[in-house]
C-alpha positions in Angstrom: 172.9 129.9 102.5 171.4 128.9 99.7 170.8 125.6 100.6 169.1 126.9 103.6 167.0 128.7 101.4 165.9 126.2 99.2 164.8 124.0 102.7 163.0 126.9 104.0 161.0 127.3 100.8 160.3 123.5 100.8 159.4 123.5 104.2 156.6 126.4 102.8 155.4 125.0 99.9 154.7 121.1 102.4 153.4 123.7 104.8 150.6 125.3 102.3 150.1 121.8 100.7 149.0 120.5 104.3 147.2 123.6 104.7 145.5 122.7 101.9 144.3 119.1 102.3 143.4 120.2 106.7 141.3 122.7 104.9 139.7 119.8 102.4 139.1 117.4 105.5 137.8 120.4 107.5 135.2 121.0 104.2 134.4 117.4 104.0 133.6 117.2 108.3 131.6 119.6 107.8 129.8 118.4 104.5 129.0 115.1 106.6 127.7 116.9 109.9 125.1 118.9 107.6 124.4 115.7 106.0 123.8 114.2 109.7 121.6 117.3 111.0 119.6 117.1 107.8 118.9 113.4 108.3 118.1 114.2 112.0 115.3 116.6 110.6 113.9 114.7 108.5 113.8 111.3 111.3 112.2 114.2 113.5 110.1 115.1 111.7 108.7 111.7 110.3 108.8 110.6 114.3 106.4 113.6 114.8 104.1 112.6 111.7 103.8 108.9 113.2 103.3 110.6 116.9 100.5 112.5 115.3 98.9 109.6 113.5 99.1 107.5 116.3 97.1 109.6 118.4 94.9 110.1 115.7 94.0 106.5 115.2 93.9 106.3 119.0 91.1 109.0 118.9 89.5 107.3 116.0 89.4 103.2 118.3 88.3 105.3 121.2 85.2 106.9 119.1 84.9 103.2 117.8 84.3 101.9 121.3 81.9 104.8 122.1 79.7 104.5 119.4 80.0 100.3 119.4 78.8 101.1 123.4 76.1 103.0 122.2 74.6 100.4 120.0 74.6 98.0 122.3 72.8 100.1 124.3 70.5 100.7 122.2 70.1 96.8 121.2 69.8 96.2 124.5 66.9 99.1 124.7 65.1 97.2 121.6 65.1 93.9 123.6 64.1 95.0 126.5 60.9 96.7 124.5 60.1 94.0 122.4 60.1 91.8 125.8 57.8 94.4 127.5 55.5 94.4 123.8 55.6 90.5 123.6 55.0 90.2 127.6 51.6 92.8 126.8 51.0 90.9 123.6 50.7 87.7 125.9 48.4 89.1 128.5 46.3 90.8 126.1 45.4 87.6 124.6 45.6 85.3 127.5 42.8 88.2 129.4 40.9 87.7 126.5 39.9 84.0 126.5 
């Protein structure tokens, strides 16, 4: 009986010393997944920061354009006038002589 006694409290103290290292690997799992949803956070949000800047910059070439446009328009205006001017300039001193 005694013998039976002695493997029965051996059998309890393997028992609570598994118990113990199930619950250290349990703590560690979940250590490393907080760890992971942390890192997923911060990727999300730095993937949201470079969405954002993106379409930022994307405004910014597109405002570009629309101003670059415009000047050329408005070169295009100048030559045209100082055609016009240099075209009056021409028959104002050719109806002279």
């Amino acid at each position: 009986m005694q013998l039976f006694a002695q493997e029965i409290k051996s059998l309890a103290q393997q028992s609570k010393q598994a118990t113990i290292q199930v619950r250290n690997i349990l703590s560690d799992i979940q250590k490393a997944i907080s760890s992971a949803v942390i890192a997923t956070e911060k990727s999300s949000k730095a993937v949201d920061a470079g969405v954002k800047q993106s379409t930022q910059a994307g405004e910014a070439i597109k405002n570009l354009a629309e101003t670059s446009s415009k000047a050329v328009d408005a070169g295009t205006q100048i030559v045209a006038s100082s055609q016009q001017q240099a075209i009056g300039m021409d028959q104002n001193c050719f109806g002279n002589e």
